[in-house]
VEXFIZA-427232 format. One line per 4 residues: for each residue x negated, y negated, z of N, C-alpha, C, CB. Coordinates in nm, 3 decimals. Glycine has a CB too. Layout:
BEGIN
X:Y:Z:X:Y:Z:X:Y:Z:X:Y:Z  ...
***
This chain:
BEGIN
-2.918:-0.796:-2.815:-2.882:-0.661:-2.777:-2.740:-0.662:-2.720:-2.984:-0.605:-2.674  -2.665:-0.552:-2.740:-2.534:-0.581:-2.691:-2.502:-0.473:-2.546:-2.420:-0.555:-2.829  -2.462:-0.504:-2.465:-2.375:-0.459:-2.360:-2.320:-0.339:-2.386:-2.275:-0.544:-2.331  -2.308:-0.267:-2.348:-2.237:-0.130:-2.334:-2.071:-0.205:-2.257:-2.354:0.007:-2.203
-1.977:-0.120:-2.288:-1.830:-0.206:-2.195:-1.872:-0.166:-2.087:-1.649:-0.161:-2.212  -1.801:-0.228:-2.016:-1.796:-0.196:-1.838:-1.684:-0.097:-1.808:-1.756:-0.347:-1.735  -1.717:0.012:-1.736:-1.630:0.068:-1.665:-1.573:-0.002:-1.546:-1.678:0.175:-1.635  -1.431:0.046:-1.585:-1.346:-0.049:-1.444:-1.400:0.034:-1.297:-1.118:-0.031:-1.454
-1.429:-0.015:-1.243:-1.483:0.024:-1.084:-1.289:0.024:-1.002:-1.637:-0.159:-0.995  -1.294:0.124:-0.905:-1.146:0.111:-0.820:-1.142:-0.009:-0.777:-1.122:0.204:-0.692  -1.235:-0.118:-0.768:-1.183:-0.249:-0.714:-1.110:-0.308:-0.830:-1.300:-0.351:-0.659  -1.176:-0.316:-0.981:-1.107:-0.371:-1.085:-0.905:-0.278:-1.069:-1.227:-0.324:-1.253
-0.901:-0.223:-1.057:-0.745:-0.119:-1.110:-0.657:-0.209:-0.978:-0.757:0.135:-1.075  -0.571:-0.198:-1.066:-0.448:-0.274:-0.982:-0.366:-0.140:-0.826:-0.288:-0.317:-1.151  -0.383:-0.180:-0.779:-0.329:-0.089:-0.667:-0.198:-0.097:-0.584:-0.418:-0.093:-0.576  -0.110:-0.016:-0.568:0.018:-0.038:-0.508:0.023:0.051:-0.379:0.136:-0.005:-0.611
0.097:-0.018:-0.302:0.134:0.107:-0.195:0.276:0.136:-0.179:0.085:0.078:-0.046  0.288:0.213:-0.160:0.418:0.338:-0.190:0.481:0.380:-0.024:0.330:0.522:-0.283  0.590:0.415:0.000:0.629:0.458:0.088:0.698:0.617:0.017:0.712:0.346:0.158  0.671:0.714:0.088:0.733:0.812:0.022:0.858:0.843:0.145:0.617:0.943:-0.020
0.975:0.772:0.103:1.121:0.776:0.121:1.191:0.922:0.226:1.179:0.782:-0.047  1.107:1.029:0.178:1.139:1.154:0.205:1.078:1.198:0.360:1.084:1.238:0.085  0.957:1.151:0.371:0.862:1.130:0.511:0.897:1.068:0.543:0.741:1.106:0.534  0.896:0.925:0.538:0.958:0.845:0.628:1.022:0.852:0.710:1.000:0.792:0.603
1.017:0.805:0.882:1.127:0.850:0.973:1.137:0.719:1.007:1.106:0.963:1.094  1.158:0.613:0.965:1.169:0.484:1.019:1.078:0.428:1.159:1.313:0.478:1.047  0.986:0.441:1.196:0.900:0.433:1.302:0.840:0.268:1.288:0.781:0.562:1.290  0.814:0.229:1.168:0.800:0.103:1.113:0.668:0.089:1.179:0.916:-0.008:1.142
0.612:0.133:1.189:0.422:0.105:1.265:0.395:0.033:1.143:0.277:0.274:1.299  0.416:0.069:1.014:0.386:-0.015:0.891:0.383:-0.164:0.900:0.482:0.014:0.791  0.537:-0.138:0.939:0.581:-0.282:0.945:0.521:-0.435:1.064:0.733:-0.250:0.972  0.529:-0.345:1.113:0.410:-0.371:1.232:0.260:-0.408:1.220:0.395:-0.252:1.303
0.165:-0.311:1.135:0.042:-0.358:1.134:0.048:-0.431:1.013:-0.064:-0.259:1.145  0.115:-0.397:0.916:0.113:-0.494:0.801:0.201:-0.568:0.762:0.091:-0.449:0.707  0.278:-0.662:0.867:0.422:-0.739:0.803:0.459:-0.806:0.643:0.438:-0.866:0.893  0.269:-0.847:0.594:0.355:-0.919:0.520:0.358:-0.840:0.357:0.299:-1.083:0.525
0.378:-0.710:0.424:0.358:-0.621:0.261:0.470:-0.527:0.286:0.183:-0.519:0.223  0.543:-0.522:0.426:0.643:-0.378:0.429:0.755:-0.502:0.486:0.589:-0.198:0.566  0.865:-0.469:0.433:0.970:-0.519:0.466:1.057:-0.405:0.513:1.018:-0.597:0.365  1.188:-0.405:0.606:1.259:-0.311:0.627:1.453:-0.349:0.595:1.207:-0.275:0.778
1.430:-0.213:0.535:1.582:-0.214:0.444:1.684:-0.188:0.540:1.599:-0.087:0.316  1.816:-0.201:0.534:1.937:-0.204:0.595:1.959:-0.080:0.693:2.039:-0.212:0.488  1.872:0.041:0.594:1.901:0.142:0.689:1.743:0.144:0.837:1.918:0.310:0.571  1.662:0.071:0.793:1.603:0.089:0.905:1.451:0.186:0.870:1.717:0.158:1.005
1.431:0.128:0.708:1.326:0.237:0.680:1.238:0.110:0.599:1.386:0.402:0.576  1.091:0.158:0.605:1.002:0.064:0.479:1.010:0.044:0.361:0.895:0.088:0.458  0.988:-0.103:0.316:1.027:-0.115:0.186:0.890:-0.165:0.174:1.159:-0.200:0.139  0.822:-0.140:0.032:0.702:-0.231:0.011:0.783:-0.310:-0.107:0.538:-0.148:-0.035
0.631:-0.370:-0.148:0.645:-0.490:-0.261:0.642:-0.424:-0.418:0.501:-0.608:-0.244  0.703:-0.440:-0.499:0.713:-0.358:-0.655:0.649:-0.453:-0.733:0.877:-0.323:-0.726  0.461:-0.488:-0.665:0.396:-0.529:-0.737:0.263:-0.497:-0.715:0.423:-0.634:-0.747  0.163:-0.557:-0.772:0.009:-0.459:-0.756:0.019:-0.557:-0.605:-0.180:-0.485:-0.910
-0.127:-0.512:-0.477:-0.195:-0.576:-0.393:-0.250:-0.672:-0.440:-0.269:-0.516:-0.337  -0.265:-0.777:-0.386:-0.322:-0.921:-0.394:-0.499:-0.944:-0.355:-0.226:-1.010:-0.279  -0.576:-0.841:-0.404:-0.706:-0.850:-0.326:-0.727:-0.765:-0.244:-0.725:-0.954:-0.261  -0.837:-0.821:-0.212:-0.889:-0.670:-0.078:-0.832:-0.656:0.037:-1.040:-0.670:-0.010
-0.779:-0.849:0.106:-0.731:-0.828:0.215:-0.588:-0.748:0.211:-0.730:-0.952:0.275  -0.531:-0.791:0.123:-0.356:-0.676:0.109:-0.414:-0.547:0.110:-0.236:-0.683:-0.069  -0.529:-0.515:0.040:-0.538:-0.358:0.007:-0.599:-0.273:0.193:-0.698:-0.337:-0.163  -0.663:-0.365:0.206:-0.707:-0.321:0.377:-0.609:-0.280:0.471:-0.768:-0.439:0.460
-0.486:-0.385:0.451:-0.415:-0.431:0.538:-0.281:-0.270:0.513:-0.373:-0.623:0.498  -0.276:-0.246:0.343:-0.192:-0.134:0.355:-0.254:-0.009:0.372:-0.113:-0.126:0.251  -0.410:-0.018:0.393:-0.471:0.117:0.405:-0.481:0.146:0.535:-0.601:0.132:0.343  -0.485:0.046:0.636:-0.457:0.046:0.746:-0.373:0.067:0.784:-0.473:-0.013:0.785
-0.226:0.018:0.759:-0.083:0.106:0.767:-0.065:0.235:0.737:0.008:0.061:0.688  -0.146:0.250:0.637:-0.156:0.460:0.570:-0.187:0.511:0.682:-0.303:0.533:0.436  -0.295:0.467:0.703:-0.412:0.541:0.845:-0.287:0.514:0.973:-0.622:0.407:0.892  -0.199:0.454:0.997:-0.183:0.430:1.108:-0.052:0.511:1.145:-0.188:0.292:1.127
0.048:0.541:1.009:0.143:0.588:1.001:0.178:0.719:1.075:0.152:0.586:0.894  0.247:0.780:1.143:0.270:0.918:1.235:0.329:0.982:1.116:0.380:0.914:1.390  0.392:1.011:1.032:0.469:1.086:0.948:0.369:1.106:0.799:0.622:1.001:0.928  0.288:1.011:0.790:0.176:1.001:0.695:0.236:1.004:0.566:0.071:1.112:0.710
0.349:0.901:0.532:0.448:0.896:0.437:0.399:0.738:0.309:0.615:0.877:0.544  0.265:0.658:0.388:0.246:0.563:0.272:0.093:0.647:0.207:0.226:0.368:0.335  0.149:0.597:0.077:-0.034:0.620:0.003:-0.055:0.482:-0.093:-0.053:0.801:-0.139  -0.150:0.454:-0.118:-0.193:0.362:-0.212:-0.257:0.459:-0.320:-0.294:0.250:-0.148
-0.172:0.373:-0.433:-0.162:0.428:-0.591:-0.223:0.334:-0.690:-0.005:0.449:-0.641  -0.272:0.344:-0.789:-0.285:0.301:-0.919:-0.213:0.223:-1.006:-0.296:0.380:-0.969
***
């Protein structure tokens, strides 16, 4: 008998987190709860990584920065 395909579940999809540039007020709480995914650029604002999350713990770690943010300027994307 054969298998039906699998639907990708949101854990399978590659996930990124985003800083939206425009919100941002440089407050860096990001940078702070999640060092090793937000880096900060010359002017003093978040930079993430321009690659998918590494697992659940990266994905926690930037959803926790979302949640933690005052300007509410990161989201995690697709």
């Amino acid at each position: 008998m054969k298998r039906a395909p699998r639907t990708p579940s949101e854990k399978d999809q590659p996930v990124r987190v985003k800083v939206n540039s425009e919100q941002c007020q440089g407050h860096l709480v990001c940078a702070f709860k999640a060092a090793e995914l937000f880096d900060v650029d010359d002017r003093g604002y978040a930079v993430t990584p321009d690659r998918p999350l590494a697992g659940e713990a990266e994905v926690a770690m930037a959803r926790d920065a979302a949640n933690f943010c005052p300007e509410r300027a990161i989201e995690l994307v697709p």
